[in-house]
Every structure is written in C-alpha cells, then in structure tokens.
LOLO-827067 format. One record per residue: residue number from 1; x, y, z of N, C-alpha, C, O in turn. Coordinates in Angstrom, 3 decimals, m for minus. Each point is the difference from the previous one (the first is absolute). Layout:
(nuba NUM,(X,Y,Z),(X,Y,Z),(X,Y,Z),(X,Y,Z))
...
//
This chain:
(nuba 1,(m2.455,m7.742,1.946),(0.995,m0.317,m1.002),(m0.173,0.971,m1.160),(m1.066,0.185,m0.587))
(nuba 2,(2.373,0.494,0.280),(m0.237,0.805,m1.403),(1.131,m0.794,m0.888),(1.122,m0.431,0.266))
(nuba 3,(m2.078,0.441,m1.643),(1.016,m0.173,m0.625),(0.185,0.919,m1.572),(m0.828,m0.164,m0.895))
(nuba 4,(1.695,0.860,0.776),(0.616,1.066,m0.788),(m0.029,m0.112,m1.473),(1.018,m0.209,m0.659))
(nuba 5,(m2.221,0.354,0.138),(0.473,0.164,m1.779),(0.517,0.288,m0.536),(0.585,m0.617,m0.890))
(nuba 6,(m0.513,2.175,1.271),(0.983,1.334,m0.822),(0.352,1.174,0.620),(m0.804,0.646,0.672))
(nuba 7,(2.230,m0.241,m0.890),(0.053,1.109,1.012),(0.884,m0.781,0.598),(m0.306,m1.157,0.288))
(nuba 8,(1.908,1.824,0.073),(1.009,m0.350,0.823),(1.097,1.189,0.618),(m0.166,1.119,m0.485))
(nuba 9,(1.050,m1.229,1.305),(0.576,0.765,0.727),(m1.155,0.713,0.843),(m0.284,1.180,m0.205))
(nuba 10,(m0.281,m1.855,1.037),(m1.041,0.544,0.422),(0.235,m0.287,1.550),(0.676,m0.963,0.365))
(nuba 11,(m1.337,1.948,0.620),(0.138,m0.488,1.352),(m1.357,m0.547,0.414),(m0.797,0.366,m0.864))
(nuba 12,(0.104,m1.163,1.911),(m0.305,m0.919,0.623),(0.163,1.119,1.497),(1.150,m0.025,0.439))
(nuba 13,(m1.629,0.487,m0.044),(0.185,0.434,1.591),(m0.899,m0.107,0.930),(m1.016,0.693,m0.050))
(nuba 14,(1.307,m1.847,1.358),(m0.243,m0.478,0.618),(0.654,0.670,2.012),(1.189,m0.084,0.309))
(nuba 15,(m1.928,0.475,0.373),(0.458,0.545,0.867),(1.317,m0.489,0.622),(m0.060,0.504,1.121))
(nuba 16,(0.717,m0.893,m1.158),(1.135,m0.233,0.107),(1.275,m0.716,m1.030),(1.139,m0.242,0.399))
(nuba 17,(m1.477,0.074,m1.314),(0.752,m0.326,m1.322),(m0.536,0.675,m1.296),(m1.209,0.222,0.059))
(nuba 18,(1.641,0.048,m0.883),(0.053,0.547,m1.521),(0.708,m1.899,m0.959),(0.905,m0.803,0.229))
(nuba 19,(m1.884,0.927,m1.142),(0.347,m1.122,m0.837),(m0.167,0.570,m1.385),(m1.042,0.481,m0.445))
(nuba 20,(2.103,m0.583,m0.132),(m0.358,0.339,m1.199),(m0.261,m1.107,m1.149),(0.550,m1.086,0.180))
(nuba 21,(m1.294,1.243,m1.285),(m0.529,m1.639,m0.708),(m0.073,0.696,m1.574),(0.120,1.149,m0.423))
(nuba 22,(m0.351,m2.311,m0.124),(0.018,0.319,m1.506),(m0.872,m1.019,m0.569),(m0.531,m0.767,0.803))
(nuba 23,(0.174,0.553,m2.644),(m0.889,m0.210,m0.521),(0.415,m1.645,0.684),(1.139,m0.391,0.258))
(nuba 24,(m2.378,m0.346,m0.083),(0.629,m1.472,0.324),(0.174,m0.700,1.284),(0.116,m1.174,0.352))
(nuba 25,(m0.142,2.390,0.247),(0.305,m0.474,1.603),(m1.359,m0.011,0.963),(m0.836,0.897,m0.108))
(nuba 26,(0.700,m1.912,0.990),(m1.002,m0.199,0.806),(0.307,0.420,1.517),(1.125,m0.128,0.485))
(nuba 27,(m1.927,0.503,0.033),(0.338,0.996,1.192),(m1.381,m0.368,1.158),(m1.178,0.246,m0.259))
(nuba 28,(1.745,m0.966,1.719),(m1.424,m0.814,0.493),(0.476,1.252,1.380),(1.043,0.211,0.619))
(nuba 29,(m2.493,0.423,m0.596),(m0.239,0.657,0.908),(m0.332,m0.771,1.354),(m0.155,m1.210,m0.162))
(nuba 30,(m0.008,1.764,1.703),(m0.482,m0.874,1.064),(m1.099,0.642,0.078),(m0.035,1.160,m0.410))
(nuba 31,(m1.228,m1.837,1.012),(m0.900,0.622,0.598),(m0.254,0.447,1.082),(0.066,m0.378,1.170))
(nuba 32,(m0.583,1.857,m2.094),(m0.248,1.878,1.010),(1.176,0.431,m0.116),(0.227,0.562,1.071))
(nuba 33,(0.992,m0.452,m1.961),(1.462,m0.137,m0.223),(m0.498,1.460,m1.087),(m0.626,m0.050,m1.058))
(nuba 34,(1.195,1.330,1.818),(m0.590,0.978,m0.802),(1.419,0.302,m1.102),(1.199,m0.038,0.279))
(nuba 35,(m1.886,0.345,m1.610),(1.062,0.691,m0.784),(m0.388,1.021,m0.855),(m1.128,0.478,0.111))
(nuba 36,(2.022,m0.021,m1.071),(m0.532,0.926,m1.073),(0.747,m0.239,m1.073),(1.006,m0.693,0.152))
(nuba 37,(m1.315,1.182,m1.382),(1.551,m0.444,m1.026),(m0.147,1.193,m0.551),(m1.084,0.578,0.085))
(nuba 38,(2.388,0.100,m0.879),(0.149,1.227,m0.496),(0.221,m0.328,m1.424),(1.149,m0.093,m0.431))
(nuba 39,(m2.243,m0.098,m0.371),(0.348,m0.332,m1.343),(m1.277,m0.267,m1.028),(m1.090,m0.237,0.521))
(nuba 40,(1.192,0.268,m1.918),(m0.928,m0.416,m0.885),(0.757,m1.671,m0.360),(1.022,m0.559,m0.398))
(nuba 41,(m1.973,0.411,0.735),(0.297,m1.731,m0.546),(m1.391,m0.569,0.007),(m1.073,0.444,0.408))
(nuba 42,(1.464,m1.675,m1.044),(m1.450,m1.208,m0.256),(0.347,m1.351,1.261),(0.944,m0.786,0.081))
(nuba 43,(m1.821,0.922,0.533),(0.163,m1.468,1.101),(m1.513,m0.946,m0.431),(m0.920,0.461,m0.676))
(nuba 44,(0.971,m1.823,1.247),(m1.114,m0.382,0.488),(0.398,m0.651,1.292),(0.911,m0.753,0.346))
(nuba 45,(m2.277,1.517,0.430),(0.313,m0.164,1.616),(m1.126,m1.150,0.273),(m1.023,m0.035,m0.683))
(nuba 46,(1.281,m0.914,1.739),(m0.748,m0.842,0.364),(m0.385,0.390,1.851),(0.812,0.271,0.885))
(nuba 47,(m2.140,m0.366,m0.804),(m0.155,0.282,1.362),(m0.882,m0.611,0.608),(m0.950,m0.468,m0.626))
(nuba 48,(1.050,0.338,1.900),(m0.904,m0.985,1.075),(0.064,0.935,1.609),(0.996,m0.106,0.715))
(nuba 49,(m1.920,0.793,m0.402),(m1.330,0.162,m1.360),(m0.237,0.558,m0.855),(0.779,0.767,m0.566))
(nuba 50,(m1.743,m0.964,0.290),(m0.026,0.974,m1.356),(0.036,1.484,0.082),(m0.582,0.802,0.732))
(nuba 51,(1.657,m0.644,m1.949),(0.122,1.745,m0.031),(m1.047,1.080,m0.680),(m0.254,m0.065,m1.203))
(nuba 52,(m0.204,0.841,1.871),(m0.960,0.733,m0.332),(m0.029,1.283,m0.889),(0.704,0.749,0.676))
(nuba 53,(m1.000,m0.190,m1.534),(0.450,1.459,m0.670),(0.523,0.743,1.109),(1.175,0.207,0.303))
(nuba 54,(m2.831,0.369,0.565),(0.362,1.131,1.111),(1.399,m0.110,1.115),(0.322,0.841,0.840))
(nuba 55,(0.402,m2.237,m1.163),(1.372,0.300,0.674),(0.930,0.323,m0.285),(1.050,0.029,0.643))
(nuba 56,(m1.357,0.388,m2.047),(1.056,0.766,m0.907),(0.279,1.360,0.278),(m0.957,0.608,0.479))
(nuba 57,(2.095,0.102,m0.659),(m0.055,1.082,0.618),(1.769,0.608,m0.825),(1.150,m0.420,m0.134))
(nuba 58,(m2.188,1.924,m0.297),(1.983,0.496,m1.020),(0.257,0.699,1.057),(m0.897,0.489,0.685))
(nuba 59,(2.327,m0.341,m0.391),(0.706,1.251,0.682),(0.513,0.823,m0.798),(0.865,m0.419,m0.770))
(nuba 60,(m1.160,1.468,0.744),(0.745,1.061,m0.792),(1.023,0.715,0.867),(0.698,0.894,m0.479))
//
C-alpha cells in the first residue's frame, strides 16, 4: 500500500497499466506485482514483508 503525501500528475507504472496519482491518493500494490514510478514525490509505503534499503534501486 502507498500512500501519497506530495507530488501529483505523476505516473505509477506497473507492467501492464500506467496509473497516474496525486497528493492524497492511496495506491495497494499485489504481491511480487513489479512497478516503478517516474517522479519526486513523498509516499508512506506499508509492506509485508518488510522492505529492506538494499531493494532500493535508481534507474537513470
């Protein structure tokens, strides 16, 4: 589950859909449900299990 502090007009991309979300909106991922988002924004993400630093990862 993310849910969006700050930061809108933003995409959400998910291998087969693009979602775009804004400050406010909650967004429930599935699990192993891969995505990426293209944006600076503030979320707080909730995860089970727990999310680790080293699975963080920038694409340039």
């Amino acid at each position: 589950m993310i849910y969006v502090l700050s930061g809108g007009g933003r995409e959400l991309h998910f291998v087969n859909r693009v979602v775009e979300f804004k400050a406010g909106d909650a967004i429930l991922i599935d699990k192993g449900e891969k995505y990426f988002w293209v944006a600076h924004c503030t979320v707080v993400m909730a995860c089970s299990p727990a999310w680790r630093p080293e699975q963080h990862k920038i694409v340039k």
